[in-house]
C-alpha positions in Angstrom: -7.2 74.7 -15.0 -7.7 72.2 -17.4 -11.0 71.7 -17.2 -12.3 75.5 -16.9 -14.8 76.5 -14.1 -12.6 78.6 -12.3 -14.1 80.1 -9.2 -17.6 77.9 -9.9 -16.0 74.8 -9.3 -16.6 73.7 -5.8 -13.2 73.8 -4.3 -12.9 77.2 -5.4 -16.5 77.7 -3.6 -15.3 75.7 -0.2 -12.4 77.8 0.6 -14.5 81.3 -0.1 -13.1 82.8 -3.2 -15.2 85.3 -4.2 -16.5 88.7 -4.9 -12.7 89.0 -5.9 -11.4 87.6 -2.8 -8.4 85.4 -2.5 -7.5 84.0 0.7 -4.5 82.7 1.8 -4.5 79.5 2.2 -2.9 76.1 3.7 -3.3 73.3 2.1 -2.1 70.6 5.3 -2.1 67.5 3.0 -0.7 68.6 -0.3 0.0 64.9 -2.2 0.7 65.9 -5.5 -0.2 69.4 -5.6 -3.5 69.9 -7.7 -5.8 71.1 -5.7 -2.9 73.9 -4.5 -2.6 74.4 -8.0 -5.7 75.0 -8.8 -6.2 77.5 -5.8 -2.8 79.3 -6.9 -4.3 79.4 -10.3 -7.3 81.4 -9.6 -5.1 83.8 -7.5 -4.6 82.7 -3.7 -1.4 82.3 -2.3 -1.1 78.9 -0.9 1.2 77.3 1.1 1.4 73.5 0.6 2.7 71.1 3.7 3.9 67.3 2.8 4.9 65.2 5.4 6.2 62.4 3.5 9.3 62.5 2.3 9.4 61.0 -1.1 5.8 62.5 -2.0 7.4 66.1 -0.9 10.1 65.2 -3.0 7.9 64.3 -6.1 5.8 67.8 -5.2 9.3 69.8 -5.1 10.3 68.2 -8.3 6.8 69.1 -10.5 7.4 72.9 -8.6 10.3 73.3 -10.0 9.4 72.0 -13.5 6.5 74.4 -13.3 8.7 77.0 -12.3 11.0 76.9 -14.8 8.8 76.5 -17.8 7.7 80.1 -17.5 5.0 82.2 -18.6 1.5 81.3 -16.5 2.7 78.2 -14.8 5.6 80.5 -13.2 3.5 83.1 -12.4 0.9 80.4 -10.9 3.8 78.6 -8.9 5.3 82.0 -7.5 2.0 82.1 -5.4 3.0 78.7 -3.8 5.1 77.5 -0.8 6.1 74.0 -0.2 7.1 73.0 3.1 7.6 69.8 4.6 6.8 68.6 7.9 3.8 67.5 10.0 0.8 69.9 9.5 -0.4 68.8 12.7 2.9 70.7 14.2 3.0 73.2 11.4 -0.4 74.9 11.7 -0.5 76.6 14.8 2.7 78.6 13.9 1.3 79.3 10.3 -1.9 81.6 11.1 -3.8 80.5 8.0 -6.9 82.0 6.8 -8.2 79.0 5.5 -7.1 75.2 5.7 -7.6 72.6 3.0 -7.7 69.1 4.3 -7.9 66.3 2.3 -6.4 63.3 4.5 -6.5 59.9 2.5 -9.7 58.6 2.2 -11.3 55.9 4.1 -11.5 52.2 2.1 -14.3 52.0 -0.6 -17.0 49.8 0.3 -17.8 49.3 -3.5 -16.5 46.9 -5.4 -14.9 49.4 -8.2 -11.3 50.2 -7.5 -10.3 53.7 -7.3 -8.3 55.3 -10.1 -4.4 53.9 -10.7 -2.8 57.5 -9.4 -4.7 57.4 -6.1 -4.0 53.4 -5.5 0.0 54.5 -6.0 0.0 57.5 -3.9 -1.7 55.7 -1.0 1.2 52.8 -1.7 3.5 56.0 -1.0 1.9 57.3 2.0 0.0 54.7 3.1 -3.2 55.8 5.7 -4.2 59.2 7.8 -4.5 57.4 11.1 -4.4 60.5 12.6 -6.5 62.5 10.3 -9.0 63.4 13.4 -6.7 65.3 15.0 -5.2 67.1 12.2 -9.2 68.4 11.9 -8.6 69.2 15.4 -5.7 71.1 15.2 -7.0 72.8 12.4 -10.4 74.0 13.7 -8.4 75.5 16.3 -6.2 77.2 14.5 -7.5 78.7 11.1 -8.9 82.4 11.3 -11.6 81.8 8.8 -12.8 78.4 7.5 -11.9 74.8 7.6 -12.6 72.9 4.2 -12.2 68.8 4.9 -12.1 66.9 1.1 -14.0 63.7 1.7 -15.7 61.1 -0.3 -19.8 61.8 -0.8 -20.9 58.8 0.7 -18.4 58.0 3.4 -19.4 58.5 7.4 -18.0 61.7 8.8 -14.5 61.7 11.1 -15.1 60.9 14.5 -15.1 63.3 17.6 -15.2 66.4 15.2 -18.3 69.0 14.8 -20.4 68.7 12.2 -19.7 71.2 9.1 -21.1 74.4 8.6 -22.3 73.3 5.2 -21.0 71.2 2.4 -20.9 71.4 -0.9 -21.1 67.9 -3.1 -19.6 66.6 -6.2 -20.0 63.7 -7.7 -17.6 61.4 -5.7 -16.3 63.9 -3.2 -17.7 66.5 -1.0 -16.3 69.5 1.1 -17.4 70.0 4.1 -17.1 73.7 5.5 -16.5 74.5 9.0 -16.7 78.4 9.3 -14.3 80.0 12.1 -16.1 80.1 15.6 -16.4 76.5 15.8 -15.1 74.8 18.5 -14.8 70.9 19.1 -17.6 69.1 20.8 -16.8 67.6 24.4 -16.4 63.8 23.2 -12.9 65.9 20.7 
């Protein structure tokens, strides 16, 4: 919001807002929040799933800030639902449109460490072991795209189809896996 770009910005592009459209959306990893945000902001509803426990709780907390200092930032956070739990349990009861997944990334190879706030949330949650078959679960479940946050330059997840299309950033790039898709036979 911030920053401006509104539906341009390549998030807003990955999950298929627009011509006006706003889909609903889950976002099955939702750390602190921003990329919900930022999807609530420009008009989906979006329902946000944290499955660690002091990270949901930080989440709830900025919410309810949000919330109660009015005007746009309450209308923006009416248009969001925190729940926490396992998306891998979560989706497949959820019928979502669309599913953000944005698992934490792999280890840099470069020497540069990544920024303060992401080395602290990963001392929070630690790894995705398991963020394979949250993609899994996902591609099975959502009605009309799959949108996977990942680094530019690191190697796909294993066992999952490749994206429809992706769209790249400067350190990150969505890849887009349209509804249809199925897992290959190795998934």
């Amino acid at each position: 919001m911030r920053f401006g770009g509104g539906r341009g910005q390549a998030l807003a592009k990955a999950v298929g807002l627009k011509n006006g459209k706003n889909p609903d959306i889950v976002d099955a990893t939702a750390g602190l929040g921003r990329d919900a945000f930022l999807l609530a902001s420009l008009g989906s509803h979006v329902t946000l799933i944290e499955r660690n426990e002091k990270m949901h709780g930080f989440l709830k907390d900025g919410l309810d800030k949000a919330d109660k200092a009015g005007g746009v930032y309450s209308e923006i956070i009416s248009r969001m639902v925190l729940i926490y739990g396992d998306a891998k349990d979560l989706l497949p009861s959820l019928n979502p449109e669309v599913i953000l997944v944005d698992p934490m990334h792999p280890p840099r190879s470069k020497s540069a460490q990544v920024k303060k706030e992401m080395r602290q949330i990963r001392e929070i949650v630690g790894t995705d072991p398991d963020a394979h078959e949250l993609m899994k679960i996902a591609l099975n479940v959502a009605k009309s795209r799959v949108v996977l946050k990942w680094p530019l330059r690191a190697e796909p997840i294993e066992n999952i189809i490749a994206p429809s299309y992706q769209i790249a950033g400067k350190s990150t790039r969505y890849d887009v896996f349209m509804r249809g898709q199925k897992l290959n036979s190795s998934g």
